[in-house]
N, C-alpha and C positions, 0 to 999 in steps of 0.2 A: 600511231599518232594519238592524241588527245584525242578521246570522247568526252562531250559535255554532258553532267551530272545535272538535275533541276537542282534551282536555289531550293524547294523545302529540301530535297534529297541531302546536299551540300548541311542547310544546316543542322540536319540531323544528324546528320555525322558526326559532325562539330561538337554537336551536345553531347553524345553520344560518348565522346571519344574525351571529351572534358570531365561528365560524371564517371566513364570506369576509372580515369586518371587519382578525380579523388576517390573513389571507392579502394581503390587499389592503398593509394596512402594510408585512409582512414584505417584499413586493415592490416596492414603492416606491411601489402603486399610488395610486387615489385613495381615500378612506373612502366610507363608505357615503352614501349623500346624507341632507339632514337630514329626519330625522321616521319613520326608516327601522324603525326599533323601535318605536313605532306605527301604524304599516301592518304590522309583520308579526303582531300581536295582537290580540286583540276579548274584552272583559271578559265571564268568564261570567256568567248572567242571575242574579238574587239568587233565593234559594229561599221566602223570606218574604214577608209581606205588606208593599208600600211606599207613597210617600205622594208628589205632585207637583204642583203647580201652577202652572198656565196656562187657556189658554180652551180649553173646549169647543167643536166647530163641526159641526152636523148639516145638513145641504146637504140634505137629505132624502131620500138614498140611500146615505150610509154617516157614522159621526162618529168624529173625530179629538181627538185631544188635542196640542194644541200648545203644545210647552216655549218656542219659541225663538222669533223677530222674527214678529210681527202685526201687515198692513196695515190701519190706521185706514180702514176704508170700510164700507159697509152693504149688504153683510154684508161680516165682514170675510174677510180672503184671507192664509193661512198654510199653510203645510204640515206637516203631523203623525201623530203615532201613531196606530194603527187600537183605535179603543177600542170595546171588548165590552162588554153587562149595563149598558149608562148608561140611565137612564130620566129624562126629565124633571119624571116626577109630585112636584108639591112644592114643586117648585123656579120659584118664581114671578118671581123676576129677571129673566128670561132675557128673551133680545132676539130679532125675529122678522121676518121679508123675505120675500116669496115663499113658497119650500119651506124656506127656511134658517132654523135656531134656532140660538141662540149664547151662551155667558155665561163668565164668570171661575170657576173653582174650585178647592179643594184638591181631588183626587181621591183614594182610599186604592182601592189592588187590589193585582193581582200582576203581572208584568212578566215575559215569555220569550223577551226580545233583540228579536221585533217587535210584538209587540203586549200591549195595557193593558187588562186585564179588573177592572172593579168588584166589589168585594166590601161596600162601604160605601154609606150614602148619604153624596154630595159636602155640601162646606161652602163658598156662596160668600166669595171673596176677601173683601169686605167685612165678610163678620163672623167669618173666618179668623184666630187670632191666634199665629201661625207661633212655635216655642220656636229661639232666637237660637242660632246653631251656634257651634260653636266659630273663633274667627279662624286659620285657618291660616294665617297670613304670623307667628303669636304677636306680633306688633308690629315685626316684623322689617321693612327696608325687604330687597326682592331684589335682585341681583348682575347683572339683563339690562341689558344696555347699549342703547343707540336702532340701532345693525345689530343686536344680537341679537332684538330688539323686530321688528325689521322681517323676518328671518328665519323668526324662530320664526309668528308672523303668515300668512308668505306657506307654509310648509311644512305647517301642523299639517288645515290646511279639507281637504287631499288626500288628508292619510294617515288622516284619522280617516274620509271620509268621510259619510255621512248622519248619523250619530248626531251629527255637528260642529253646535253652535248657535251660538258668536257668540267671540268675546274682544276683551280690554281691555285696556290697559297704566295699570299706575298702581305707584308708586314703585319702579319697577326688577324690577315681577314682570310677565306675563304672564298675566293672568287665563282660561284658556278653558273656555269651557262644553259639557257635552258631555249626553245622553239618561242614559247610565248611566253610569257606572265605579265599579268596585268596588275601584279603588288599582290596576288593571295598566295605564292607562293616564298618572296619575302617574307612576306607578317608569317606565315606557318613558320619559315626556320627560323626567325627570332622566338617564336614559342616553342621549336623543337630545340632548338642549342642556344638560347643567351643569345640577347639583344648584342651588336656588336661584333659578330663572329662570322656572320655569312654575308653576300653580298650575290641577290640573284640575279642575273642579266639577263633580258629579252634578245634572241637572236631579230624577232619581230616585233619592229618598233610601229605606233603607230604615228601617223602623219597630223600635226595640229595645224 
């Protein structure tokens, strides 16, 4: 998962990664390769309480919260966040194999780059009734072209890492899905591919 970097660290890098960029130009070299300005940053953790949903999975030796692709088997097989203070008292939905218990939820806690501590009792998905975010494309179609698409696609699963869950292309934007970001992995891919092209989603939203 996410480790957090200190701000001077962060903006060293930054600087860092800004002067080879033009040292590289000035000298005719080559630029930085793509996605280079999200590998060189990691969003710091939110300081509030947040909110996420996916499946919980207790194998019955430690339980995960998973944002991103879940294999339909029984039990099922994903890989995720190490979740703290989850109880299942209650929560009578839940699905069960072996040692393994498992179900769909919103979860509400707090988040510290690797792991998901409950503060709430969860609300299964099914009777979850999510408040509709705002459209960030504002009805815009995006400016990625089908190489840009294919680029940004093949560069971003590396640089971002484990917190990387999944993307999409649909009307010339790039959709990617990521555990956290707090807007510094945004603002990186409009400086790693053109403003307009990418579109970064927080699986962990925080609560205002």
């Amino acid at each position: 998962m996410m480790h957090r970097r200190s701000l001077a660290a962060l903006v060293a890098g930054a600087a860092l990664l800004l002067t080879s960029c033009a040292a590289a130009a000035d000298a005719g070299g080559s630029a930085a390769p793509p996605g280079a300005a999200l590998a060189a940053l990691t969003p710091e953790a939110p300081t509030g309480e947040v909110i996420a949903q996916g499946t919980v999975l207790d194998d019955g030796s430690s339980v995960e919260l998973c944002l991103g692709a879940v294999a339909e088997s029984a039990p099922p097989q994903c890989s995720g966040i190490p979740l703290s203070g989850w109880s299942w008292a209650g929560l009578d939905d839940a699905a069960s194999m072996g040692d393994a218990t498992w179900g769909t939820y919103a979860v509400y806690g707090t988040y510290d780059g690797d792991a998901f501590t409950v503060t709430r009792t969860p609300v299964p998905l099914a009777l979850f009734d999510p408040v509709t975010a705002p459209d960030p494309t504002e009805g815009k179609p995006g400016t990625a072209t089908a190489a840009d698409v294919a680029s940004i696609q093949d560069a971003i699963p590396d640089a971002i890492g484990d917190a990387y869950l999944a993307s999409s292309e649909q009307d010339g934007w790039v959709f990617v899905d990521v555990v956290w970001d707090d807007g510094t992995w945004q603002e990186a891919a409009d400086q790693d591919f053109g403003a307009g092209k990418v579109i970064v989603r927080s699986a962990i939203r925080e609560i205002s």
